[in-house]
NUKEMI-122369 format. One record per atom (N, C-alpha, C, O): y, x, z. Coordinates in steps of 0.1 Angstrom, whole numbers, plus 5000, padded with zeros to 4 digits. Atoms other than C-alpha are relative to their C-alpha. Layout:
<pts>
YXZ ...
</pts>
This chain:
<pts>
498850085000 500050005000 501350095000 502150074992 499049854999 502350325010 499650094996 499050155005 500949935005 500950554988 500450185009 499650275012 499049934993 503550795006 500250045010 501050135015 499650004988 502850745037 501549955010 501849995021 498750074994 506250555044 499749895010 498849805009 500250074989 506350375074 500149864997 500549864985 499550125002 506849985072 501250005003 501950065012 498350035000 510249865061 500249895010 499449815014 499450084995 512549715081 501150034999 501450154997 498649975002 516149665079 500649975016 501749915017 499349984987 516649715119 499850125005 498850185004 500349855002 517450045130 500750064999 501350105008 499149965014 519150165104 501250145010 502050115019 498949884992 521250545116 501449914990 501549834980 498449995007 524950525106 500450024986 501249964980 499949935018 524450725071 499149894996 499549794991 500450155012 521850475057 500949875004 501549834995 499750135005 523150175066 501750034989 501749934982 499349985006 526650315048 499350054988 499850004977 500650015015 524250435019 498549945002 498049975013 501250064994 521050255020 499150054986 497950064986 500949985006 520050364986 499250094998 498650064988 500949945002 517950654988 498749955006 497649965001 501250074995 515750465012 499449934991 498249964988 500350095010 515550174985 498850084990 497650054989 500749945006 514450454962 498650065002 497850084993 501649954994 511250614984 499249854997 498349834990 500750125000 510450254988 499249954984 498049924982 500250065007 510750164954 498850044989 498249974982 501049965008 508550424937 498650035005 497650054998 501050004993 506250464962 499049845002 497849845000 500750094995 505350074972 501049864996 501249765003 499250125006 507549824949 500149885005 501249815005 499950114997 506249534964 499350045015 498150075013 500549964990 505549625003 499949955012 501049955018 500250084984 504149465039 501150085002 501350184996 498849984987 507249525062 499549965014 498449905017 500550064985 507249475098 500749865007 501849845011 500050134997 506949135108 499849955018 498949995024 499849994985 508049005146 499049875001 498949784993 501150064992 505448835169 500449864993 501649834991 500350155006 504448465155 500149984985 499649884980 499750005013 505548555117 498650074994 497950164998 501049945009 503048575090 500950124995 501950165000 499749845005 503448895064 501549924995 501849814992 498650045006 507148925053 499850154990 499450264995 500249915006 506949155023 501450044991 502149954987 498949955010 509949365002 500050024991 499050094989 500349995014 510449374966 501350105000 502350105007 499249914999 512249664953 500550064985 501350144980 500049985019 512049654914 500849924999 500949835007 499450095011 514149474891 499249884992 499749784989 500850095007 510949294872 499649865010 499849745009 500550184987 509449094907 501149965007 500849855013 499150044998 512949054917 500249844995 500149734999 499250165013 514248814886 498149934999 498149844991 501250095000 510148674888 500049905010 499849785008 500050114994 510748534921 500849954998 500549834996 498750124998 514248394920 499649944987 500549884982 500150085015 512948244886 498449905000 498049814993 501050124998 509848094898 499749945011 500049955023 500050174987 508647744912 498950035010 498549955018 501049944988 505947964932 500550055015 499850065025 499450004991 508648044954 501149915002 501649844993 498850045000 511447894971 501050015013 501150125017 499249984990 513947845002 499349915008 499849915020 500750094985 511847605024 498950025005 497849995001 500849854992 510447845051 498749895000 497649944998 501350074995 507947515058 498950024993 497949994999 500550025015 506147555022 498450075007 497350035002 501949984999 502747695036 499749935018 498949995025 499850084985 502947485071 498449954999 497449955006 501550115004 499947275055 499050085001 497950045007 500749895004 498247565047 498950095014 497750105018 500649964983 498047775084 501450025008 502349935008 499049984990 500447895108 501350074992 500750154985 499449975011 503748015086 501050035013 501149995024 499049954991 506548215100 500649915013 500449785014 500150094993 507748115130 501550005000 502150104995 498950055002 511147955132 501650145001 501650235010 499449894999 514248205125 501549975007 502550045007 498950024987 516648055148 499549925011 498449855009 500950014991 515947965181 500249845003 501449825002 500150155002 515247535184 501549975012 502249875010 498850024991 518147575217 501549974987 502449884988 498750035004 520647625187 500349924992 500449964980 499750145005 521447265178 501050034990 500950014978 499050035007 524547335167 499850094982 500050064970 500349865013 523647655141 499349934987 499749914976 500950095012 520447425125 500349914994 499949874983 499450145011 522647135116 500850064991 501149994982 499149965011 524747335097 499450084990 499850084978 500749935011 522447575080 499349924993 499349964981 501050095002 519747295074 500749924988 499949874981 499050065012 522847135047 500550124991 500950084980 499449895011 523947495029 498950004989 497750014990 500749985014 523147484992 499250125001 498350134994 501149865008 521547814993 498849995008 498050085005 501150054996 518747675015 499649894999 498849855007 500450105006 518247384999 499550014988 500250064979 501150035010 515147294973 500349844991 500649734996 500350115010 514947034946 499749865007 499149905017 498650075011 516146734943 501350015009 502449995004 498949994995 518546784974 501050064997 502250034998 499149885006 519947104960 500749974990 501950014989 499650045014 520346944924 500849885008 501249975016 499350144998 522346604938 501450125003 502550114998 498349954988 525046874962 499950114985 501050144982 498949865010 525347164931 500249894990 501349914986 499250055014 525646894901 502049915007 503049865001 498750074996 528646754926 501050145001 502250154999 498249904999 530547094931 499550104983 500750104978 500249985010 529447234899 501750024994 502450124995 498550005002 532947114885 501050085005 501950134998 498249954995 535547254905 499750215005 500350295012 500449845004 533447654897 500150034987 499750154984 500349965010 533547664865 500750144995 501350195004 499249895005 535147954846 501249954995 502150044997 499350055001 537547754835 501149915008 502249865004 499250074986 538847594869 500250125006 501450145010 499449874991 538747944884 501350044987 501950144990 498949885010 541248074855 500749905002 501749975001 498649974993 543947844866 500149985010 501049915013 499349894988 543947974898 500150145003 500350205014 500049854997 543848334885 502250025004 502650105012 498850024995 547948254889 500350025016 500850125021 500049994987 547648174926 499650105011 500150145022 500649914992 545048414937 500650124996 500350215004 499349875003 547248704921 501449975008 501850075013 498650014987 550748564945 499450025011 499950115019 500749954987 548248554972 500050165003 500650225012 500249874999 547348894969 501050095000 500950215005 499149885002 550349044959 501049965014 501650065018 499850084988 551748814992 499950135009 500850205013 500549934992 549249005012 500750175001 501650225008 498949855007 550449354999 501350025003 501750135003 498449944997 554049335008 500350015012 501250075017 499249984982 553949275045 499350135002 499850195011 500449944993 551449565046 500250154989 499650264991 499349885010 553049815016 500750115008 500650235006 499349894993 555149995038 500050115015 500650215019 500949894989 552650115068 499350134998 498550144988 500749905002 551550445071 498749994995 498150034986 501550035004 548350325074 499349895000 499449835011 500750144999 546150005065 498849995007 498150095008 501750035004 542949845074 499949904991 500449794992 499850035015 542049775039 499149845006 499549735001 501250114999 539049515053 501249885005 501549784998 498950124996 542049305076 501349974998 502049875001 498750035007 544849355060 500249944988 501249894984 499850065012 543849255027 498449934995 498249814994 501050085006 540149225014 499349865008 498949755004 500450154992 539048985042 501749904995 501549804988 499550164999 542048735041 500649954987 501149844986 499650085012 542848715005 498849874994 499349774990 500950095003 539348524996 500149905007 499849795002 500350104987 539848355033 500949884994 500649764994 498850065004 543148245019 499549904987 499649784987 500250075012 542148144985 499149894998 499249804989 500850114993 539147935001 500249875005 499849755004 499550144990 541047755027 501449934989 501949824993 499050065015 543847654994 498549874990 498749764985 501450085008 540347494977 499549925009 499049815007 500950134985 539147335013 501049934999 500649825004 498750034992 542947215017 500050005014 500149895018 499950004988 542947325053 500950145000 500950224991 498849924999 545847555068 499650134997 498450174999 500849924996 545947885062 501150085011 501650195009 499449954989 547747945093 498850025010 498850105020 501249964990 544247915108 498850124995 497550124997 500949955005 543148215091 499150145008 498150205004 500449954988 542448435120 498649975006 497750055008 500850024995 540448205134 498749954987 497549934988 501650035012 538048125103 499450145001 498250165001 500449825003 537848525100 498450005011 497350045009 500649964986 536548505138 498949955002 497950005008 501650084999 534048205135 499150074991 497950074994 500450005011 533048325104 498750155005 497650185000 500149834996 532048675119 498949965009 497749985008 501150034990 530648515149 498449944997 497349985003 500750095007 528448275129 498850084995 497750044996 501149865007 526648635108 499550035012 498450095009 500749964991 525448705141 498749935000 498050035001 500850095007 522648455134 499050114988 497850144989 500249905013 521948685102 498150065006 498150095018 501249984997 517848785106 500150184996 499150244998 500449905005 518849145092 501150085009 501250205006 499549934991 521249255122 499350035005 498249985008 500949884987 520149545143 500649905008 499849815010 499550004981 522049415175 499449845004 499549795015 500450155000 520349055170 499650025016 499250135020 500450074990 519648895203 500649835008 501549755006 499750174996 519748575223 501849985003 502349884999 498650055006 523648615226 500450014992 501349934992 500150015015 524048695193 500049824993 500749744988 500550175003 522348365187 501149885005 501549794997 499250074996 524648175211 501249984995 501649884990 498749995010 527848315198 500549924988 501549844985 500050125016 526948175162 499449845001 499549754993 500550154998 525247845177 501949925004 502349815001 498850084994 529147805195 501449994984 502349914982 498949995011 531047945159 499349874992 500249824986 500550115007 528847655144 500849915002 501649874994 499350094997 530047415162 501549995002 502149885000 498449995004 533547495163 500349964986 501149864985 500450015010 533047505129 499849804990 500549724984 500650115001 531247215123 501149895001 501749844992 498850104991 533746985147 501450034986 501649964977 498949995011 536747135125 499849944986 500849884980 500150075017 535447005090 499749855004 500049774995 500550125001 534346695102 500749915006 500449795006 499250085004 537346595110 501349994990 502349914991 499650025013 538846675078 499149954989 499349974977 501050075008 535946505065 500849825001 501049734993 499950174993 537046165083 501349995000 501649895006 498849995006 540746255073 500249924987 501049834984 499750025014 540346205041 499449865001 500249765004 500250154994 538045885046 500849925001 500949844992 499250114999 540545705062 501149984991 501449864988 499250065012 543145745037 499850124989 499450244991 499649915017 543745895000 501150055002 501950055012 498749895003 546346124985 499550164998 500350254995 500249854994 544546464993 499150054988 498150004984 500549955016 543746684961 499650115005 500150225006 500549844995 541346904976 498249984999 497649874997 501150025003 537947004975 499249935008 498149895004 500950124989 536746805008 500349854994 499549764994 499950185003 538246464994 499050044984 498549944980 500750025015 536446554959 498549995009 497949895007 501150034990 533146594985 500149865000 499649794991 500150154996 534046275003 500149884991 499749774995 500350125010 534346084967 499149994990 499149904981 500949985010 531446204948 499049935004 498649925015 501350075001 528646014939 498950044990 499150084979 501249895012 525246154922 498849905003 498249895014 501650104999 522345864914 500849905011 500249885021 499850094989 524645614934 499950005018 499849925026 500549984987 524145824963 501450085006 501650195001 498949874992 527345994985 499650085010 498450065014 500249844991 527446335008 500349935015 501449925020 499750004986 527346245041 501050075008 501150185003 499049894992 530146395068 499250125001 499650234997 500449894997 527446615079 499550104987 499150224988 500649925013 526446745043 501250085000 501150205003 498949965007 530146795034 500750105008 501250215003 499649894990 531346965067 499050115000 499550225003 500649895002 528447195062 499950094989 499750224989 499049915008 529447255030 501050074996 501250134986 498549944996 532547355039 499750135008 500350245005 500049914990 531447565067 499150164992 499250284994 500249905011 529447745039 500750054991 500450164987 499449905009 531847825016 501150085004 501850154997 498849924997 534247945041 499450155006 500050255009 500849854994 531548205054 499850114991 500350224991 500549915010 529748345026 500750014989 500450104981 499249975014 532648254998 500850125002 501050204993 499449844996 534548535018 499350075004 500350145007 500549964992 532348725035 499650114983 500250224982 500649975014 530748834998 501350084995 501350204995 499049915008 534348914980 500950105011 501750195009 499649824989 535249145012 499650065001 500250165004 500949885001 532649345011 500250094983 500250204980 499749925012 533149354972 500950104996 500650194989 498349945001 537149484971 499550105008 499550215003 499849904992 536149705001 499250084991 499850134981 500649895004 533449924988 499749994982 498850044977 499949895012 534449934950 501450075006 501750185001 498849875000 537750084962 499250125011 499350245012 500449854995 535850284984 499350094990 499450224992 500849955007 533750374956 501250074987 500750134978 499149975006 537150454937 500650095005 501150174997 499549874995 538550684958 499050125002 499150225009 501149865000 535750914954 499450034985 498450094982 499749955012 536450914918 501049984995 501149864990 498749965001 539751014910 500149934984 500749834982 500249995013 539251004872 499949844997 500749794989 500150165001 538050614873 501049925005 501549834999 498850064994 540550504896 501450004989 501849904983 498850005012 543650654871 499349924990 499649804992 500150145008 542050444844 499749905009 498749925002 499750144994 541950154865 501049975003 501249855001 498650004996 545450184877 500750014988 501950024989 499350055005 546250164844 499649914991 499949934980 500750075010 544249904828 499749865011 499149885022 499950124991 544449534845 497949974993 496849984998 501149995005 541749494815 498150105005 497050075007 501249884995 539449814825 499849925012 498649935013 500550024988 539149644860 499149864997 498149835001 500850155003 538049304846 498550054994 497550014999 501149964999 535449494828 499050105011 497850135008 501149924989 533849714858 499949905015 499949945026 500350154984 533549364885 498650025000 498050095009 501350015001 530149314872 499250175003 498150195008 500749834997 529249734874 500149995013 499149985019 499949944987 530449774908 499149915008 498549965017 501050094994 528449464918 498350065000 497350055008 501149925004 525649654903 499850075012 499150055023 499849864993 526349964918 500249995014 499850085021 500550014986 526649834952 500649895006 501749885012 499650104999 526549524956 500549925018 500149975028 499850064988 527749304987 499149935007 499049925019 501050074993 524849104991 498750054997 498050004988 501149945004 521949334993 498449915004 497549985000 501350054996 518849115005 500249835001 501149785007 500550114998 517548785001 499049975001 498150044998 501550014996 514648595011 499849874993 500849814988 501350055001 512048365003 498749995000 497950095001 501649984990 508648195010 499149954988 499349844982 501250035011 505948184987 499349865003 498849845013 500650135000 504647824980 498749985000 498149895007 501849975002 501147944969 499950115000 500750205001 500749854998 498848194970 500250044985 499749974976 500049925014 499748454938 500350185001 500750245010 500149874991 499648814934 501750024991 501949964981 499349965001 502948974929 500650215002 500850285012 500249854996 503449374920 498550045005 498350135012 500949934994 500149414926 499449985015 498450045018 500150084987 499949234962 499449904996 499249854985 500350164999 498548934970 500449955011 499849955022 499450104990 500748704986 499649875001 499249794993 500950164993 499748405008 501449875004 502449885010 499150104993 501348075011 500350015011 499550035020 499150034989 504048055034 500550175005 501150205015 499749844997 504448465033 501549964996 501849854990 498749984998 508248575036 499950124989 499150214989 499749925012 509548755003 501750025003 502649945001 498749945002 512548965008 500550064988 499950154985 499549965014 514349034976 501150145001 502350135000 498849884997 516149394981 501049994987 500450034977 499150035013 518849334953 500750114997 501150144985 499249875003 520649644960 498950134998 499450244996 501049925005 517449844953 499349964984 498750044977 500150075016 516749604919 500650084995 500150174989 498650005008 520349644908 500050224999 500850284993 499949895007 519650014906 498350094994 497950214995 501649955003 515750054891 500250044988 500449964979 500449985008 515650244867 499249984986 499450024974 500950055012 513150084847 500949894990 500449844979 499250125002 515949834839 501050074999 501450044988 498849995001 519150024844 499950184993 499250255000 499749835004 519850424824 501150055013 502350025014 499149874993 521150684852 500549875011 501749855012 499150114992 521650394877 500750045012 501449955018 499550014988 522750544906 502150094996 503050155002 498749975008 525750624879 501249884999 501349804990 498650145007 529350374884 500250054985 500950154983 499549955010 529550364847 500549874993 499849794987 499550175002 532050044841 500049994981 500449894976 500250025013 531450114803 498349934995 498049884985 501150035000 527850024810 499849854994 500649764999 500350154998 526349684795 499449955009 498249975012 501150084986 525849474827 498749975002 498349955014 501350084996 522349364819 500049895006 500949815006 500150104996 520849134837 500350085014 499350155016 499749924986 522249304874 499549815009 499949705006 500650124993 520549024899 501449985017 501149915027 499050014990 524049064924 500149875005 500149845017 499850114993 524448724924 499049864996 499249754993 501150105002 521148594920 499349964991 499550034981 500650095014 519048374893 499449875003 499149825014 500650104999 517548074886 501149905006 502349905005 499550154997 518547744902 501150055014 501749975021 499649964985 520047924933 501250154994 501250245001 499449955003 522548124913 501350005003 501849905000 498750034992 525948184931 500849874993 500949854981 499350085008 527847894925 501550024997 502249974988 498749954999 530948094936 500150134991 501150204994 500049895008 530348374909 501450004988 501950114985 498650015012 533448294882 501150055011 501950135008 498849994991 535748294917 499550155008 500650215012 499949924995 534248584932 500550114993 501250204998 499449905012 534848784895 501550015004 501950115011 498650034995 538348684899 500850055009 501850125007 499949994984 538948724933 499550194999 500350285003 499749894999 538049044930 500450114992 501050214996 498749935008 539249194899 501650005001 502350105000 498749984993 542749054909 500350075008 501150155005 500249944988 542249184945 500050184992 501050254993 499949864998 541649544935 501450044989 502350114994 499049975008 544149564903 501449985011 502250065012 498750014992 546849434926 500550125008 501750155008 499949934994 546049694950 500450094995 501650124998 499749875009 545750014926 502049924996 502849985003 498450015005 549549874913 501049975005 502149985000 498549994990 551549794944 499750095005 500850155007 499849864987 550150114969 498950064989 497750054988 500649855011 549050374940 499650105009 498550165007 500449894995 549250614967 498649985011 498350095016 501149994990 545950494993 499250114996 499150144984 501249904997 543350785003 499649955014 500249895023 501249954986 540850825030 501050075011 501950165009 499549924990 541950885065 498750105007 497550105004 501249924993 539951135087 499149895005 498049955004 500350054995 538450845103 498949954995 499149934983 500950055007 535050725095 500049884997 500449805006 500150105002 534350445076 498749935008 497649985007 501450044993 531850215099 499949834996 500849744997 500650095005 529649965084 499349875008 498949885019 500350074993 528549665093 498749995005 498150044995 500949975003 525249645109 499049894994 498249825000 500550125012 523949425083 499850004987 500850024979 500349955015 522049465049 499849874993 499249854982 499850155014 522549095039 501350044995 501550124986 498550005003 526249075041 500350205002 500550255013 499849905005 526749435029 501450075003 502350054995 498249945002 530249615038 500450075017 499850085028 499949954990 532149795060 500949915010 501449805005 499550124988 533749615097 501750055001 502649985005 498249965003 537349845090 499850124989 498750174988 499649935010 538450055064 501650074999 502550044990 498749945001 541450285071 500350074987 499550134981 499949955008 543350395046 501850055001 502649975006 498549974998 547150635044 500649934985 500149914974 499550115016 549150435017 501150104997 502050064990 498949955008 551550755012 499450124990 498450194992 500149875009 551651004982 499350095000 498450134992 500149844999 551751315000 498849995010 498550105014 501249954996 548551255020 499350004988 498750114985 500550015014 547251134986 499550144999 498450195001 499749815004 547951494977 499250065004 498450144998 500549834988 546751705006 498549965003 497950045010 501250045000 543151495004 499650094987 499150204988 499749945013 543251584965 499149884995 498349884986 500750185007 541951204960 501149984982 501049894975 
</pts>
């Protein structure tokens, strides 16, 4: 199974240097044991890792897998629950997010937001989300020094989200904070434990409570051109979204629609300041940045792991997986296999994208993908063209410890010239 002798994967642990680069691990993994047992906690059947590009795009594309951990229940004993039954509030709101939802519930809630993602709805708000950003940028242009993650890449998505929810964004602090608390929850944090759990069971419900009554806002009367009253009036098969569907779709897209393009802005500009040569053509090409979104997603993407549970027994890579087994999809070890990409662990924004699996496939394909493009090619061009001069402070960059949601927790950076200079960024 490890032909290598590599220990069983797990993504808890993790020193300081991998979890900031995680892909040489990817790579022992990937050529040694492509599709491989991991280590699985007391009551869980096998949870296995995929590390290729080919069983990648097989599972997210087939009906042998899917997102409903129950699917081998019938069968024998199947993982055992991944949040703890105390946290009421956490399960009602995850148990409604599109990205864990299966056929036909999934198809009724994406053909209703469908509309208001298209490529063509996100392009006229590429206007707004470029004032936003350039917004952001002026109160913090003139500091010695930023944090790139809170001064800009977290709250411009936060911002451009809560404009789409119509909710303030004077409360954008506190979405940041639930939002944060809530990833504690996350199955791929080192520091996970029972208050961990609590934390995100109470950001739930905070959460939760807050949409639901701009759920019952809109309800009682009209006027409101936002994406909760477009919730609250849609109908699919004669059937409407419940408060609790729609507040939990809310609470989803304020988590993971930001949480994803902060991690993106942060580490392609980090991945820009450590090439000098790419960065000057990007700072002068609005164009050049629109084409290297999809590379840098590649090259390291924000959302490195996803899961699912095998429906039936089939072999995969060479394995044979059992109904109700747990399939982790390493995406950021896909998105650079070789077998699939020339020279991958190469940023080369002249590259054709391929098929880069960053934001998934199949039926379960970001819905937020047109806005996250956006969102973050504006976001970085704005940057490179109002503060030209950012570089690296001495200070280390520290990562979150989390290999779902991908990125670093601050990001200092000097915004003048003449450090510019004396780095030789």
């Amino acid at each position: 199974m490890n032909p290598k002798g590599l220990p069983p994967f797990s993504p808890a642990g993790w020193s300081a240097a991998a979890l900031a680069d995680p892909y040489p691990v990817y790579a022992r993994y990937r050529e040694s044991a492509p599709v491989h047992r991991g280590l699985s906690t007391e009551g869980e059947s096998a949870v296995w890792y995929v590390f290729t590009a080919a069983e990648t795009e097989h599972v997210l594309t087939c009906r042998d897998y899917g997102r409903d951990a129950t699917a081998g229940e019938a069968a024998r004993p199947r993982v055992a629950p991944s949040l703890p039954s105390a946290n009421t509030a956490l399960h009602e709101v995850v148990r409604n997010w599109l990205v864990f939802l299966d056929p036909p519930k999934h198809t009724r809630l994406r053909r209703i937001l469908n509309g208001e993602f298209t490529p063509r709805v996100v392009g006229r708000l590429r206007t707004r989300i470029e004032e936003i950003a350039r917004g952001l940028l002026a109160t913090v242009r003139d500091k010695p020094v930023i944090d790139l993650v809170a001064d800009f890449s977290a709250p411009l998505p936060l911002a451009v989200i809560a404009e789409l929810l119509g909710v303030p964004r004077r409360h954008l602090d506190w979405y940041r904070a639930q939002a944060l608390e809530l990833q504690e929850a996350s199955t791929a944090r080192v520091a996970r434990g029972a208050q961990a759990h609590r934390r995100a069971d109470a950001a739930a419900g905070e959460l939760r409570a807050y949409f639901l009554d701009h759920v019952r806002r809109r309800r009682r009367r009209t006027g409101y051109d936002d994406l909760v009253a477009l919730l609250v009036a849609a109908r699919h098969d004669g059937q409407e979204l419940s408060d609790d569907e729609i507040a939990a779709t809310c609470v989803h897209m304020l988590t993971a629609g930001h949480e994803t393009t902060t991690n993106l802005i942060s580490k392609s500009v980090l991945a820009l300041l450590e090439r000098p040569e790419l960065r000057t053509r990007l700072e002068n090409s609005t164009r050049a940045v629109r084409q290297a979104i999809d590379e840098f997603i590649r090259f390291d993407g924000p959302v490195q792991m996803i899961s699912r549970w095998a429906y039936r027994d089939n072999e995969l890579g060479g394995e044979h997986i059992r109904r109700g087994d747990k399939v982790v999809l390493v995406l950021g070890a896909a998105n650079r296999d070789p077998a699939r990409f020339g020279e991958p662990d190469v940023l080369d924004p002249d590259r054709e994208p391929g098929r880069h699996c960053g934001f998934g496939m199949g039926i379960h394909f970001c819905l937020g993908a047109a806005l996250a493009r956006a969102e973050g090619e504006i976001g970085i061009a704005a940057l490179l063209t109002e503060i030209p001069g950012l570089c690296r402070t001495a200070d280390p960059v520290v990562y979150n410890q989390d290999l779902v949601f991908h990125g670093p927790t601050t990001l200092p950076l000097r915004t003048t010239p003449a450090s510019r200079s004396s780095r030789g960024v």
